[in-house]
MDTraj code that builds the backbone (N, CA, C; nanometers):
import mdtraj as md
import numpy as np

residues = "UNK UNK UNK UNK UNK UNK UNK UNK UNK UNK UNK UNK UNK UNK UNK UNK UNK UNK UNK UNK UNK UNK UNK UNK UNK UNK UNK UNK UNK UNK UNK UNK UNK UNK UNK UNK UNK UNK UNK UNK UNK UNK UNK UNK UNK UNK UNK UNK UNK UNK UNK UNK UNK UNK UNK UNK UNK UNK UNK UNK UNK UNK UNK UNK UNK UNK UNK UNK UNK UNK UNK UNK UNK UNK UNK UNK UNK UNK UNK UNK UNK UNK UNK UNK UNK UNK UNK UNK UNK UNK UNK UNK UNK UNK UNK UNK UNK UNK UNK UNK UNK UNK UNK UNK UNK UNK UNK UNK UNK UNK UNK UNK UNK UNK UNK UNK UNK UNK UNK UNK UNK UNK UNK UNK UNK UNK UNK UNK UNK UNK UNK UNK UNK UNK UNK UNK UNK UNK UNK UNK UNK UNK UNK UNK UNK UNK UNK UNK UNK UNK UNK UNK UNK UNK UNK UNK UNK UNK UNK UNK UNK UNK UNK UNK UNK UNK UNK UNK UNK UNK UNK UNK UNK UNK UNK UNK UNK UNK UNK UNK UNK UNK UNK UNK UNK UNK UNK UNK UNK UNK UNK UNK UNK UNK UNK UNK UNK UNK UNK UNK UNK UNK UNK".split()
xyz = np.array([
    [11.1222, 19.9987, 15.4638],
    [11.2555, 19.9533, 15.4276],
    [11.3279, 20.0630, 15.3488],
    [11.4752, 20.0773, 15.4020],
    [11.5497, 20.1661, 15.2901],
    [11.6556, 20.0931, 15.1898],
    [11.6750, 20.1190, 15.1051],
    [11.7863, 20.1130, 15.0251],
    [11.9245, 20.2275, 15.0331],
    [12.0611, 20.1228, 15.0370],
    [12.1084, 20.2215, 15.0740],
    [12.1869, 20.1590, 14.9838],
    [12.2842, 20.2626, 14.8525],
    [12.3356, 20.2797, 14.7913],
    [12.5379, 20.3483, 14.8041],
    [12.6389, 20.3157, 14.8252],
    [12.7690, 20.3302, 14.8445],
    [12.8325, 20.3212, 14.7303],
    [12.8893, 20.4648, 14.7122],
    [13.0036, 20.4696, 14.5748],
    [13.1316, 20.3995, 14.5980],
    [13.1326, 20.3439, 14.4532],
    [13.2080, 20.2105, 14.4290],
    [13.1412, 20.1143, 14.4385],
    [13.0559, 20.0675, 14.5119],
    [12.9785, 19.9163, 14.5550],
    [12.8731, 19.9248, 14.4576],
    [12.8725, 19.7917, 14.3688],
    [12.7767, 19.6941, 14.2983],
    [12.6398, 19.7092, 14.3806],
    [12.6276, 19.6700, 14.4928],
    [12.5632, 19.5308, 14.5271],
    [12.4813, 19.6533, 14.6581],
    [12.3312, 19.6603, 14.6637],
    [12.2384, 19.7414, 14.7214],
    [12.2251, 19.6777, 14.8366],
    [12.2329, 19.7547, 14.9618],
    [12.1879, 19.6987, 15.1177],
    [12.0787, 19.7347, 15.1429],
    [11.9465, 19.6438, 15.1770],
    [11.8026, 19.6873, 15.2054],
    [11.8451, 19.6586, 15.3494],
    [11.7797, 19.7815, 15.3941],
    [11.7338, 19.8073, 15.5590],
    [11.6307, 19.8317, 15.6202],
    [11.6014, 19.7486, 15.7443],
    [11.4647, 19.7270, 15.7681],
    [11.4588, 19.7284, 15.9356],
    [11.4704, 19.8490, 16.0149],
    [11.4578, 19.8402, 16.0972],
    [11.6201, 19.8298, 16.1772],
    [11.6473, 19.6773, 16.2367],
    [11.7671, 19.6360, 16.3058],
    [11.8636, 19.5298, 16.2037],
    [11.7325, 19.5067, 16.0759],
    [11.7718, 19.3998, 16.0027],
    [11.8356, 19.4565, 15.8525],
    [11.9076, 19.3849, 15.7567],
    [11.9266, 19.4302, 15.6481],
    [12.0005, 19.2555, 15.4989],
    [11.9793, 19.3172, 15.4285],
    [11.9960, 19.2003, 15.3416],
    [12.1237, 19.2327, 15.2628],
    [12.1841, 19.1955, 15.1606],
    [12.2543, 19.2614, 15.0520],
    [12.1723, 19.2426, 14.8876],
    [12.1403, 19.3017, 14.8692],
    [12.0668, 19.2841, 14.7122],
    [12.1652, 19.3170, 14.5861],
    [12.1923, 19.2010, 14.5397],
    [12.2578, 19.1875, 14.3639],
    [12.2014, 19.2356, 14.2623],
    [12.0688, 19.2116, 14.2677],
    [11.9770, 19.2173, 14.1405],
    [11.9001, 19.3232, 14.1865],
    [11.9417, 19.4457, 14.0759],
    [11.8468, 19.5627, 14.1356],
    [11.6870, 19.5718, 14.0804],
    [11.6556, 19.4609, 14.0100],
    [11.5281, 19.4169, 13.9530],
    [11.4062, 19.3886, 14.0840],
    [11.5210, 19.3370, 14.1476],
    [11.4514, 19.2877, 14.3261],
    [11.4069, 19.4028, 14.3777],
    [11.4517, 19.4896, 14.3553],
    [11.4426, 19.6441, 14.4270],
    [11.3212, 19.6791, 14.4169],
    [11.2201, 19.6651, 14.3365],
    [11.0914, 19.6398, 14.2778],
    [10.9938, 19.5799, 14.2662],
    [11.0218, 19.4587, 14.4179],
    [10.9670, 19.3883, 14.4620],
    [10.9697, 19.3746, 14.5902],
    [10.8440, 19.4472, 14.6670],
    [10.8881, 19.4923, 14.8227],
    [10.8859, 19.3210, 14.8730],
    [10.7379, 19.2767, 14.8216],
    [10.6930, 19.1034, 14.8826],
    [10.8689, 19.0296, 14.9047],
    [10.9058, 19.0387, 14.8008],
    [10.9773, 18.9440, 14.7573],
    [11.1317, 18.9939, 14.8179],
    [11.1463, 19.1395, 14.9140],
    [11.2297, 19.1569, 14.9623],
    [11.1797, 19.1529, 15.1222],
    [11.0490, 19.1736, 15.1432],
    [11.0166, 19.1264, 15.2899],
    [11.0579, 18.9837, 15.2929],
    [11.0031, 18.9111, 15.2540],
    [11.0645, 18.7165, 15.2791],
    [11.1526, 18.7089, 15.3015],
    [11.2750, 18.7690, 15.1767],
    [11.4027, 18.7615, 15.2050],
    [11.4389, 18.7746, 15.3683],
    [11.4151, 18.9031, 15.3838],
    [11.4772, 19.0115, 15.4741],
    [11.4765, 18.8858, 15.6063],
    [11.2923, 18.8222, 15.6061],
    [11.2485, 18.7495, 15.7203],
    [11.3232, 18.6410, 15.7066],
    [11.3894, 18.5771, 15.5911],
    [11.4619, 18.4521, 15.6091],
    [11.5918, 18.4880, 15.6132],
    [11.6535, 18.5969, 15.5751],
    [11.8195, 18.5901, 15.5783],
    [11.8528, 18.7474, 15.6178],
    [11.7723, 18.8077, 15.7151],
    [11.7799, 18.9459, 15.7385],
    [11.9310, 18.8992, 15.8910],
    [12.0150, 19.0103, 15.8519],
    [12.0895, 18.9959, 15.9866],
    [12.0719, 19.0934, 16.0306],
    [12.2088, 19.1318, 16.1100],
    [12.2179, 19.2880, 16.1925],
    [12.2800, 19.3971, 16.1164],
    [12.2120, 19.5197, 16.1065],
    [12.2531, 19.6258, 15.9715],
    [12.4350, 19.6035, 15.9514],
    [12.5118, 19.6393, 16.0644],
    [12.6491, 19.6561, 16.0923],
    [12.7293, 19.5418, 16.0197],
    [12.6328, 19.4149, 16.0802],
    [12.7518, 19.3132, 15.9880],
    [12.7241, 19.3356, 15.8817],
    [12.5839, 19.3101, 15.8032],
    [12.5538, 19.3311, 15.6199],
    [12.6700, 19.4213, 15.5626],
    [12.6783, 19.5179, 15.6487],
    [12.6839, 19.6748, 15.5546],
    [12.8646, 19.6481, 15.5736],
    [12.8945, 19.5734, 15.6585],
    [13.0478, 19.5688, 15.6182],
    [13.0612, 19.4532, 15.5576],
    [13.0162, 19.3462, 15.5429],
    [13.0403, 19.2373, 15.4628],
    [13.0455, 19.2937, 15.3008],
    [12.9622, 19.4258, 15.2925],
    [12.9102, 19.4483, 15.1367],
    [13.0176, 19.5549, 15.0844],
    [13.0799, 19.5975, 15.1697],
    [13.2118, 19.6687, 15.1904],
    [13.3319, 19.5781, 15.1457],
    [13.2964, 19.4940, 15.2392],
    [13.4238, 19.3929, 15.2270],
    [13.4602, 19.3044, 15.1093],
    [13.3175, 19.2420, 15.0043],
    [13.2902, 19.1921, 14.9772],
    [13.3030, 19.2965, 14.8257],
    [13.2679, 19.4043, 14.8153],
    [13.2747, 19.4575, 14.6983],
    [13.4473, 19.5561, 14.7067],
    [13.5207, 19.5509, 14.8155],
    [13.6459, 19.6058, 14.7771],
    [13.7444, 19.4696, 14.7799],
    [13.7225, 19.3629, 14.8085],
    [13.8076, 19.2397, 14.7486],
    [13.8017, 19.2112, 14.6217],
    [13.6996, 19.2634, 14.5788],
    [13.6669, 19.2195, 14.4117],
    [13.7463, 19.2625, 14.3326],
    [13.8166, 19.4116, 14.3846],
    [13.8711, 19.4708, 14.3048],
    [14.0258, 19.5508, 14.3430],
    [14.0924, 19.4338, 14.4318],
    [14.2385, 19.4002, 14.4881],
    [14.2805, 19.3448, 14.3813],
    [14.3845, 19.4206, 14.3669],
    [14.4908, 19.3350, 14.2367],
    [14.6511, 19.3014, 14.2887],
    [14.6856, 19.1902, 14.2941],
    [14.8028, 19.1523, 14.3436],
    [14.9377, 19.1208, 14.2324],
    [14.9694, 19.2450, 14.1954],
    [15.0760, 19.2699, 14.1018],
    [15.2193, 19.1390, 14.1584],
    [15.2336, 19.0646, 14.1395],
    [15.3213, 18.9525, 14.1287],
    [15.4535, 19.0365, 14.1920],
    [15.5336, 19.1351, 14.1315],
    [15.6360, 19.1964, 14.2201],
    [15.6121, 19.2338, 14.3408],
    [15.5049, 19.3069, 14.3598],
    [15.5046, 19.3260, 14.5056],
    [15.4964, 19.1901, 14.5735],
    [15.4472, 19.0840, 14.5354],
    [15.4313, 18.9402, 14.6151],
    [15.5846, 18.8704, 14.6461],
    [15.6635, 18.9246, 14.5550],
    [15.7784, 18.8778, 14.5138],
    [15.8334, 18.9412, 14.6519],
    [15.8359, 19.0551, 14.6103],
    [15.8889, 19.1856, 14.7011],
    [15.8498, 19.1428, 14.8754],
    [15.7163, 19.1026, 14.8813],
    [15.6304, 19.0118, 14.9888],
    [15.7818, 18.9210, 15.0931],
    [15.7894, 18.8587, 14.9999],
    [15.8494, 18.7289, 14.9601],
    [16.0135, 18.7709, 15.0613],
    [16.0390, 18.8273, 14.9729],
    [16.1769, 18.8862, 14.9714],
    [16.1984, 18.9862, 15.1307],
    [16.1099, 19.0678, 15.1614],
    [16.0989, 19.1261, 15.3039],
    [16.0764, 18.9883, 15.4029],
    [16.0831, 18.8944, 15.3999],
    [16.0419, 18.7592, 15.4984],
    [16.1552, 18.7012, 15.4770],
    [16.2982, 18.7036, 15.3850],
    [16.4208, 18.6392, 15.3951],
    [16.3466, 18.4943, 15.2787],
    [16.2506, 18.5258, 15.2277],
    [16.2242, 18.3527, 15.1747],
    [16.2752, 18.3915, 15.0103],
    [16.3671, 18.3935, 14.9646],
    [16.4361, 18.3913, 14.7948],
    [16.3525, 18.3307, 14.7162],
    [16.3585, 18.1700, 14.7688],
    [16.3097, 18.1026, 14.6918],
    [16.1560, 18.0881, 14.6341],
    [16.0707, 18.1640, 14.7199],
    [15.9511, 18.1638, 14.7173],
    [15.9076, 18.3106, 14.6230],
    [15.9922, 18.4004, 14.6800],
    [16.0352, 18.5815, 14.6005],
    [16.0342, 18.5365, 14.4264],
    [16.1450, 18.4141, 14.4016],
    [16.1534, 18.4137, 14.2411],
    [16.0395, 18.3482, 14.2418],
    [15.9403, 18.2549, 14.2532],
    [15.8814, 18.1549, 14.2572],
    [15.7552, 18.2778, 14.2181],
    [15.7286, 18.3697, 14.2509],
    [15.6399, 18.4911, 14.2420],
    [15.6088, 18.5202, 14.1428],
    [15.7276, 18.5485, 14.0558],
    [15.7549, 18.5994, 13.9177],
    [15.7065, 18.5695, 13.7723],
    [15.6630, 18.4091, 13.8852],
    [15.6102, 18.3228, 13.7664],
    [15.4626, 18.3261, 13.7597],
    [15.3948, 18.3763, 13.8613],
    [15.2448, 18.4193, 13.8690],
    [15.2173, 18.4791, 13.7457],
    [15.0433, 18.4975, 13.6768],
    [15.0580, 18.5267, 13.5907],
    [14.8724, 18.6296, 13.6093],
    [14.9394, 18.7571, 13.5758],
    [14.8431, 18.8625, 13.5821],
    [14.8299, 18.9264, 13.7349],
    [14.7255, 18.9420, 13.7403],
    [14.7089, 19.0307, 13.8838],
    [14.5812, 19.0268, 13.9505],
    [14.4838, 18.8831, 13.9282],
    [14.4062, 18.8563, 13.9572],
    [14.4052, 18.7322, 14.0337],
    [14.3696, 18.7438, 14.2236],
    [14.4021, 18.6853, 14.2932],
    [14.3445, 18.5359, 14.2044],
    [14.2294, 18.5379, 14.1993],
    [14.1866, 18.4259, 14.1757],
    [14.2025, 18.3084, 14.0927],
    [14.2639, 18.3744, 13.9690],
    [14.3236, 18.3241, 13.8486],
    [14.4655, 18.2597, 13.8953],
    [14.5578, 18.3406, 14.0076],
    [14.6698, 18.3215, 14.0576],
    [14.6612, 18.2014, 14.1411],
    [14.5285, 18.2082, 14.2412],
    [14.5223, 18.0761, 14.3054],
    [14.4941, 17.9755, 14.2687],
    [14.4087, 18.0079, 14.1226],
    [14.4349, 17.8605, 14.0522],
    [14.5111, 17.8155, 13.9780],
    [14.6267, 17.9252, 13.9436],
    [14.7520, 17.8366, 13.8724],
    [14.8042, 17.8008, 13.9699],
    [14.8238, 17.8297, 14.1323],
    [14.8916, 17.7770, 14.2285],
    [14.8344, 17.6916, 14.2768],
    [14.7239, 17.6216, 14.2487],
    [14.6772, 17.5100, 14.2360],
    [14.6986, 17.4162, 14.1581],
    [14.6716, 17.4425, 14.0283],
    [14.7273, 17.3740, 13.9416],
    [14.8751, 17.3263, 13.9130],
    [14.9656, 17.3796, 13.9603],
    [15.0465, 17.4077, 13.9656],
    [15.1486, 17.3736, 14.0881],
    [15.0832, 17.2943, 14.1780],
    [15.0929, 17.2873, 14.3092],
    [15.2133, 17.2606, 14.3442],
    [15.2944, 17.1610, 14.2402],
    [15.4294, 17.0740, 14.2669],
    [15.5554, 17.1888, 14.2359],
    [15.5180, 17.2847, 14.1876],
    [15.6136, 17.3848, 14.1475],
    [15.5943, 17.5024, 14.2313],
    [15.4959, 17.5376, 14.2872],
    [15.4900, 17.6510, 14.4000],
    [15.4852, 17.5897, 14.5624],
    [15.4123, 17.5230, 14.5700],
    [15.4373, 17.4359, 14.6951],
    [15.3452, 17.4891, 14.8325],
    [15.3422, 17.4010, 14.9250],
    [15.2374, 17.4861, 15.0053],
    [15.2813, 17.5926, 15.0947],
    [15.4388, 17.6143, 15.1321],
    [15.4603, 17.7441, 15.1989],
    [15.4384, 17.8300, 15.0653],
    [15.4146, 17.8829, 14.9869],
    [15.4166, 17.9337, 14.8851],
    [15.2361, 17.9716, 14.8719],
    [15.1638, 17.8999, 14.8637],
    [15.0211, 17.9154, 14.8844],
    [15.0351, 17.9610, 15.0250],
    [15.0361, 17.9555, 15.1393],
    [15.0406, 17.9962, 15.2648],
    [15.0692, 18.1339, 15.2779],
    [15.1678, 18.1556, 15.2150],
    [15.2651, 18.3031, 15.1766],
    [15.1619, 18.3872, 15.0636],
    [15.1112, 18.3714, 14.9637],
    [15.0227, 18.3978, 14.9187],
    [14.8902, 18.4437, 14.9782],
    [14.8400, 18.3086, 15.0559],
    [14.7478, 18.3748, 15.0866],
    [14.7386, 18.4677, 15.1980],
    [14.8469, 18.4984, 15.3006],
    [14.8856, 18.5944, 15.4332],
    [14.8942, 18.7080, 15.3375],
    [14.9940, 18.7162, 15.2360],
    [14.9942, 18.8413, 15.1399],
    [14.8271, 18.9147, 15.0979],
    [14.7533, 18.8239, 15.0025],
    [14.6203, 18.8441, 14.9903],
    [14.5425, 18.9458, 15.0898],
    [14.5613, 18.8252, 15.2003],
    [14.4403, 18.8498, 15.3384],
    [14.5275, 19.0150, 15.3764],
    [14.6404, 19.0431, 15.3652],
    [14.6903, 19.2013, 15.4024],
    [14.6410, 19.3181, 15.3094],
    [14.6701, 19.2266, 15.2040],
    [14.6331, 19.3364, 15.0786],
    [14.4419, 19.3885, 15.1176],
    [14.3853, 19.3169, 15.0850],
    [14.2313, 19.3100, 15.0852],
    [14.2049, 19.4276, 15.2755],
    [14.2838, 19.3853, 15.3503],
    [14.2640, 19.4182, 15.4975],
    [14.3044, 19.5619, 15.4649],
    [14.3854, 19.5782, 15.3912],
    [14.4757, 19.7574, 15.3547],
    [14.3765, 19.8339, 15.2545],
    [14.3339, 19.7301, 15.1659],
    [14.1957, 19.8319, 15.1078],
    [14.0531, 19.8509, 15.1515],
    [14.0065, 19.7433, 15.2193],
    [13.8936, 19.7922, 15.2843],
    [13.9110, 19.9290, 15.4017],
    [14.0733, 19.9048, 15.5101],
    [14.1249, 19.9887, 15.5744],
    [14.0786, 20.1718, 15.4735],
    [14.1512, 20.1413, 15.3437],
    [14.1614, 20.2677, 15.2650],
    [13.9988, 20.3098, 15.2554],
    [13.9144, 20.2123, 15.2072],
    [13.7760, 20.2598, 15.1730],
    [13.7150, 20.2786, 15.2958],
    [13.7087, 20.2256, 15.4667],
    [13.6519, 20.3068, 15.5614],
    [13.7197, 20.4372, 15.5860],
    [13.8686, 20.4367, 15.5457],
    [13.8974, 20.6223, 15.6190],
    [13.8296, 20.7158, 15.5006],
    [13.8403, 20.6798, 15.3803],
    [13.7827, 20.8018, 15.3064],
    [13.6243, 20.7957, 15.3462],
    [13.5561, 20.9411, 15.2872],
    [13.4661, 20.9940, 15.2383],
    [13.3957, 20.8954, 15.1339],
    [13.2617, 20.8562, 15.1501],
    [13.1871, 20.8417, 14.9967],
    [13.0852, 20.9089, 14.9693],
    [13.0296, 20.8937, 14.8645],
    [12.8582, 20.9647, 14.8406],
    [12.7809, 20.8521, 14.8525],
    [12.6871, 20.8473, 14.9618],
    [12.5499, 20.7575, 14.9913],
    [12.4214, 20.8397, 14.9228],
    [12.4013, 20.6804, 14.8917],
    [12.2220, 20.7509, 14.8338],
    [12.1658, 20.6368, 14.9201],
    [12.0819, 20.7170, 14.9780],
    [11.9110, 20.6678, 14.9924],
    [11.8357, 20.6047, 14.9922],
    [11.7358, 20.5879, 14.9724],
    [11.6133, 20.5851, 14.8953],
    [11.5191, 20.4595, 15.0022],
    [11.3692, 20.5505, 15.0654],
    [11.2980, 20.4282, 15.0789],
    [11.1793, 20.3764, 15.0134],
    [11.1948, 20.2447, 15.0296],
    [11.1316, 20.1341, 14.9397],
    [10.9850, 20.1474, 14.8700],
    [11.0062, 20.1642, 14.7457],
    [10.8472, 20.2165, 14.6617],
    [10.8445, 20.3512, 14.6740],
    [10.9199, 20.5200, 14.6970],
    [10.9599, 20.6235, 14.6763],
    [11.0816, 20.6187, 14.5553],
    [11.0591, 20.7448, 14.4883],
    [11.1400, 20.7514, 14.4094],
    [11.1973, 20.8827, 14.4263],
    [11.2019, 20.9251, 14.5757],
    [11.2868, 21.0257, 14.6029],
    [11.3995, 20.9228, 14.6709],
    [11.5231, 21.0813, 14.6335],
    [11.6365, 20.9879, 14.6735],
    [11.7332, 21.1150, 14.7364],
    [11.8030, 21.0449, 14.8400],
    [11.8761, 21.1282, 14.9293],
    [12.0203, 21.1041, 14.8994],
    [12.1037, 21.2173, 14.9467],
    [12.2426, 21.1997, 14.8851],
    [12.3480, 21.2514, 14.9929],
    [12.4221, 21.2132, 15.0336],
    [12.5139, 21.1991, 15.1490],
    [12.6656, 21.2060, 15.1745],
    [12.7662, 21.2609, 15.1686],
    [12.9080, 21.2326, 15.2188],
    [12.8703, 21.1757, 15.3684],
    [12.9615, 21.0275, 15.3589],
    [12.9474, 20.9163, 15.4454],
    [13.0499, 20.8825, 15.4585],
    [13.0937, 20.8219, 15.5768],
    [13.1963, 20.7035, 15.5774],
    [13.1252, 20.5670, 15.6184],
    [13.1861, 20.4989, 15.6375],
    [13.1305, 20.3477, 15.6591],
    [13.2985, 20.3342, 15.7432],
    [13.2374, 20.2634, 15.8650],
    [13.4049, 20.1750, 15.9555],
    [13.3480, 20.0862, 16.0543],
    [13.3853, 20.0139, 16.0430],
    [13.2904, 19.8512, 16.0749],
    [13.1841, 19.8105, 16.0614],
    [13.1022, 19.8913, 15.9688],
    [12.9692, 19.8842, 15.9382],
    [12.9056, 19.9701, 15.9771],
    [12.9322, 20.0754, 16.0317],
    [12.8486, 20.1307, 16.1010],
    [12.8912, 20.2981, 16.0098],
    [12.7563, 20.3103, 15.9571],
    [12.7850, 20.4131, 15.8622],
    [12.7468, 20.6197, 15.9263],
    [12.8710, 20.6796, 15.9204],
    [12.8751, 20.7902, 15.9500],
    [12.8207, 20.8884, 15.8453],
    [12.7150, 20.9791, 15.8427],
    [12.6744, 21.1257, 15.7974],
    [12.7994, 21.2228, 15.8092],
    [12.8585, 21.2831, 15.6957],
    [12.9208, 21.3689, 15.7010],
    [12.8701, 21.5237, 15.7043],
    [12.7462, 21.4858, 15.6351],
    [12.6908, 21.6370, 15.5763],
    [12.5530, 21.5634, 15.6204],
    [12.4862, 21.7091, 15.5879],
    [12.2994, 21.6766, 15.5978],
    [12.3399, 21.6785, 15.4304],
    [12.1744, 21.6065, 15.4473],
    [12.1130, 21.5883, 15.2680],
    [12.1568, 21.6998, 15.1680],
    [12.1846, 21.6279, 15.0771],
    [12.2854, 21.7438, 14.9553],
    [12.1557, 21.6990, 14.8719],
    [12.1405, 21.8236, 14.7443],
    [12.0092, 21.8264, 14.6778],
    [12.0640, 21.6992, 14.5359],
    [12.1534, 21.6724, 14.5323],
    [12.1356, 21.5726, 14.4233],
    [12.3006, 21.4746, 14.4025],
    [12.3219, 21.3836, 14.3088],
    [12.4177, 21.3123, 14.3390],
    [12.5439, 21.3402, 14.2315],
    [12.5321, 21.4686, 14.1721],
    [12.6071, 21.5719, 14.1170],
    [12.6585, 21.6354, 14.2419],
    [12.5732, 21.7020, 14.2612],
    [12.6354, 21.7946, 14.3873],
    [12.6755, 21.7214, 14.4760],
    [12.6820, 21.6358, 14.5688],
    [12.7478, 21.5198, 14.6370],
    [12.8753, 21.4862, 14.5702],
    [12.8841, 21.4609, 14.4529],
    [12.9780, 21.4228, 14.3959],
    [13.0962, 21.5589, 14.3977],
    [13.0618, 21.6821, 14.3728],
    [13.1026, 21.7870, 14.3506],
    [13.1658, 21.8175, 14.4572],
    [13.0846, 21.8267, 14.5915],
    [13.1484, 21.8233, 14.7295],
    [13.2546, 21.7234, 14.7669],
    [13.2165, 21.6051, 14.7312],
    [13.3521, 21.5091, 14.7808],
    [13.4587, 21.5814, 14.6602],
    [13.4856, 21.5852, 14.5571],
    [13.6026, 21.6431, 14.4899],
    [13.6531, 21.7366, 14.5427],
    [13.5501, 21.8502, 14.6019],
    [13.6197, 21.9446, 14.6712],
    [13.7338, 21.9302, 14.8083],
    [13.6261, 21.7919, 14.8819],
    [13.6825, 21.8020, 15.0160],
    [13.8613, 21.7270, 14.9675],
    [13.8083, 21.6180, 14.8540],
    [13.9504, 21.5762, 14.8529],
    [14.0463, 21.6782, 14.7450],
    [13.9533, 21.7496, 14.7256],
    [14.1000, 21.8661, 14.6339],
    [14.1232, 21.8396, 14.4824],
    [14.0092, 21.7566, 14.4124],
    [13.9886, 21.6993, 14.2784],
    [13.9376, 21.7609, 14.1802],
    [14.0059, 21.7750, 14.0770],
    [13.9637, 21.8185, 13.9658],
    [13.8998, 21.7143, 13.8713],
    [13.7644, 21.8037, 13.8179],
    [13.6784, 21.7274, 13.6912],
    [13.7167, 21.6173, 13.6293],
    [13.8377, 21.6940, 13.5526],
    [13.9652, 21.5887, 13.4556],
    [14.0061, 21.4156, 13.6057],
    [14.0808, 21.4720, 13.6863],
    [14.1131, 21.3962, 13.7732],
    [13.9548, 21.2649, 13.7632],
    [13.8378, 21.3036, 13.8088],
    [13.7666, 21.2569, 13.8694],
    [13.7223, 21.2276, 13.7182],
    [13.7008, 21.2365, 13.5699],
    [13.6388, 21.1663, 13.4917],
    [13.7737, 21.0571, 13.4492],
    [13.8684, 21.0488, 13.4741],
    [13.9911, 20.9690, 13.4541],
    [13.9392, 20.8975, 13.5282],
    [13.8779, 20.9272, 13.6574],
    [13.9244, 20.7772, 13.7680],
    [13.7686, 20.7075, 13.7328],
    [13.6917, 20.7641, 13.7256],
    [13.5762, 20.6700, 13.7159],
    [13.6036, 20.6057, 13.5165],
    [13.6509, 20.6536, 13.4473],
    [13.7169, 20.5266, 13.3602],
    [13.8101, 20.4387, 13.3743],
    [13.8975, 20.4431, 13.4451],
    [13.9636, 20.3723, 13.4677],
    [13.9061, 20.2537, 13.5417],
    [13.7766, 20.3236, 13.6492],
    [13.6748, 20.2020, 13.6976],
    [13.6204, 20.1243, 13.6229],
    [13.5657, 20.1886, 13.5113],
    [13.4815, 20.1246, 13.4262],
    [13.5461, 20.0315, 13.3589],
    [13.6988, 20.0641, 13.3159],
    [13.7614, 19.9800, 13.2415],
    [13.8104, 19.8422, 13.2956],
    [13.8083, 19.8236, 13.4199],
    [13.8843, 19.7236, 13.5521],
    [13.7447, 19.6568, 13.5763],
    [13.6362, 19.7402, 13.5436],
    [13.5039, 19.6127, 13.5851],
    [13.4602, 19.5492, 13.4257],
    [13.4677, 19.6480, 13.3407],
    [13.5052, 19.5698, 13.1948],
    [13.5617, 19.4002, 13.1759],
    [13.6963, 19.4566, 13.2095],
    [13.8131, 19.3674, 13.2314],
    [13.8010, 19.2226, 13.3315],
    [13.7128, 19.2458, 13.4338],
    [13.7006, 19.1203, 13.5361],
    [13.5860, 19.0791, 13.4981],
    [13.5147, 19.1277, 13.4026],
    [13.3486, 19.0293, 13.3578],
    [13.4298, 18.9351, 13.1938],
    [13.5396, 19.0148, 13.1530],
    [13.5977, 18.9242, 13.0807],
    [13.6452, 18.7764, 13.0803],
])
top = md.Topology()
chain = top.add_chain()
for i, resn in enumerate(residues, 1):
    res = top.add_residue(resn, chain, resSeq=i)
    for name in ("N", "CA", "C"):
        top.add_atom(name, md.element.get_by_symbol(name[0]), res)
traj = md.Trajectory(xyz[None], top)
């Protein structure tokens, strides 16, 4: 079995052949028994896992700024639904769908409908963004503690080698800055700014 590791993504894909799981708890990682069972009771086909875990870890972190929904709103001729936007509160789908739940008699169901077509575009435009770029893949098979390091893409699951094996996940890292034209500064800004947005949603 391998473990395969994707920058930005939480959440570890064990691969086993044709089959693969998604693993949360990297404690599991350390338990081959207890990831064979799995694999044998809820193993699918690598392609779907590996985009569900794609899909599944770049929805997490879609933020639906209320003007643009407004703005949404307003490109469809609907006014009333555009101001009705304004009144959303933060930029977290989920929090939003439950004040528009709660809330139901004052937003209304073309309004949730409109919402959620907005959502389902937004989420469809960033997973879109995270298969065209470049990432760094790691490795690693199961009970080895060598680990391999990769510029990859991922696009429908089906994950592309950019490079052969790079000697570590510095240098991987170093290479993707290059290919996208990034400076140090640039690239320690953006991974705080990550840190601060996954901070922020365990709040």
């Amino acid at each position: 079995m391998r473990i395969e590791n994707w920058q930005s993504v939480d959440e570890h894909l064990v691969v086993d052949n044709d089959k693969a799981i998604i693993v949360k708890d990297s404690k599991l990682l350390d338990k081959p028994e207890a990831l064979k069972t799995e694999m044998q009771k809820s193993g699918q086909p690598v392609e779907e896992v590996r985009k569900k875990l794609v899909q599944k870890s770049v929805k997490s972190r879609v933020k639906t700024d209320p003007l643009k929904i407004s703005g949404w709103f307003d490109r469809k001729h609907d006014t009333d639904n555009a101001h009705k936007a304004e009144k959303l509160q933060g930029s977290k789908p989920v929090r939003q769908y439950k004040q528009i739940k709660n809330e139901v008699q004052f937003f209304g169901e073309s309004f949730l409908e409109g919402f959620l077509g907005f959502y389902g575009l937004e989420v469809d435009n960033a997973v879109g963004r995270y298969e065209k770029n470049l990432h760094v893949l790691e490795t690693q098979e199961l009970g080895s503690s060598e680990k391999e390091y990769y510029l990859a893409q991922v696009k429908d699951g089906e994950a592309k080698r950019a490079t052969d094996n790079l000697p570590s996940r510095e240098i991987a890292e170093q290479e993707l800055n290059k290919f996208y034209g990034r400076s140090q500064e640039q690239e320690l800004s953006e991974s705080q700014a990550l840190k601060q947005e996954r901070k922020e949603e365990q709040e």
